[in-house]
C-alpha positions in Angstrom: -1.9 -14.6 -14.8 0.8 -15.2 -12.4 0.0 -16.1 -9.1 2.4 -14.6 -7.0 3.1 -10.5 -6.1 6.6 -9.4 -5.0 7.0 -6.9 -2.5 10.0 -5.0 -1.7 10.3 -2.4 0.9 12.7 0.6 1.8 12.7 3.1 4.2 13.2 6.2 4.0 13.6 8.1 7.3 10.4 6.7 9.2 8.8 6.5 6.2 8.4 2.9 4.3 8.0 2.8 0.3 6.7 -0.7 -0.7 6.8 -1.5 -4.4 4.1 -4.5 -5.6 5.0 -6.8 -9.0 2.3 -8.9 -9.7 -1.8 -10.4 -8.8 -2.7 -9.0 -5.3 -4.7 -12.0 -4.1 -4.6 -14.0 -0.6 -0.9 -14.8 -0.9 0.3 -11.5 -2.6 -2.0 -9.7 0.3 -0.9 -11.4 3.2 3.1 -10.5 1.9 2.3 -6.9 2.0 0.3 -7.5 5.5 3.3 -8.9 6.8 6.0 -6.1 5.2 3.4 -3.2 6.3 2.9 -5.0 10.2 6.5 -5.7 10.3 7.8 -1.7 9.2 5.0 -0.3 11.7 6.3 -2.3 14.4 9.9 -0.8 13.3 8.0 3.1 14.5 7.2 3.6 10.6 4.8 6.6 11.0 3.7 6.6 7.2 3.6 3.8 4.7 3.5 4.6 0.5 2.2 1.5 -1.4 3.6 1.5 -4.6 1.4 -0.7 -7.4 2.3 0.2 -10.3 3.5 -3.0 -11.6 0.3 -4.4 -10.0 -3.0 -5.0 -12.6 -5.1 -6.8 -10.6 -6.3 -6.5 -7.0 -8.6 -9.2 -6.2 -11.3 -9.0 -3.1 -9.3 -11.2 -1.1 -6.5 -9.1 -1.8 -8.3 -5.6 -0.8 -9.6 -7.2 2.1 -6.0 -7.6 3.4 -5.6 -3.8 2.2 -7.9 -2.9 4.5 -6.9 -5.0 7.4 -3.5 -3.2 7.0 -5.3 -0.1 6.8 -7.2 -0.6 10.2 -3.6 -1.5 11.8 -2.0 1.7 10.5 -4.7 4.3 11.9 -4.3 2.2 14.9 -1.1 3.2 15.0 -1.7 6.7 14.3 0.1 6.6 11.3 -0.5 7.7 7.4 -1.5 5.0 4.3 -1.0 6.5 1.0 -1.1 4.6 -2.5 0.2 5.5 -5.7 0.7 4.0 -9.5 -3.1 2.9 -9.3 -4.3 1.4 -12.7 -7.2 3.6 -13.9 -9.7 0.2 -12.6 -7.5 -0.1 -9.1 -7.9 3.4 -8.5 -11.9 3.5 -9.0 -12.0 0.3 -7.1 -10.3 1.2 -4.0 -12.5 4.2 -4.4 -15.7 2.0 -4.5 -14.6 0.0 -1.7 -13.9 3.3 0.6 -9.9 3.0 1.1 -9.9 6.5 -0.8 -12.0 7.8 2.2 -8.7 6.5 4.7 -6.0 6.5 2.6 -4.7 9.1 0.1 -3.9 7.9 -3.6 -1.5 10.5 -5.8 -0.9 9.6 -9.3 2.7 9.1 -8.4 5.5 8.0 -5.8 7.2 11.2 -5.8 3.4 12.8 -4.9 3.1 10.3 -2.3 6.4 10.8 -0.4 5.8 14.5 -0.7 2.5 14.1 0.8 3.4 12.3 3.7 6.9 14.5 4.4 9.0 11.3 3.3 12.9 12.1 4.0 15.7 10.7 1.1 
């Protein structure tokens, strides 16, 4: 199992899309933490988290999740994943992120729910 998790990110309108490739742990957590602060403090009023190339999240890794989480309804703004594995899905579920954040089955679901601009 690969260690590390790409992130990539790209706006759209105030609006950031992040995409995830690979293990969400510490390292792959604390990327995404960064991207997610880093887009919020750019006046991102909505963030979409993209996992679909992601299998695993560990607890470390949701743990970061949620830290982000926090700092977006700080901020007044929206979380919303998508591309959940059937296990990531009921996970984040079990852990209550489903109770903060939305998850749609898909990115286009996702942008639509949170008014995303092309």
């Amino acid at each position: 199992m690969s260690e590390t998790c790409k992130v990539s990110v790209e706006r759209r309108g105030d609006v950031a899309v992040f995409w995830t490739d690979g293990y969400i742990n510490n390292q792959g957590g604390e990327e995404i933490a960064k991207e997610a602060y880093a887009e919020l403090d750019r006046g991102a009023r909505a963030l979409v988290m993209n996992l679909g190339k992601t299998r695993i999240v560990n607890s470390i890794g949701i743990s970061i999740l949620i830290e982000v989480l926090e700092k977006v309804m700080e901020r007044k703004a929206v979380l919303a994943f998508c591309g959940l594995t059937p296990t990531i899905d009921k996970t984040f579920r079990i852990m209550g992120l489903a109770q903060y954040a939305a998850i749609y089955p898909t990115e286009n679901e996702a942008l639509q729910a949170v008014g995303a601009t092309a």
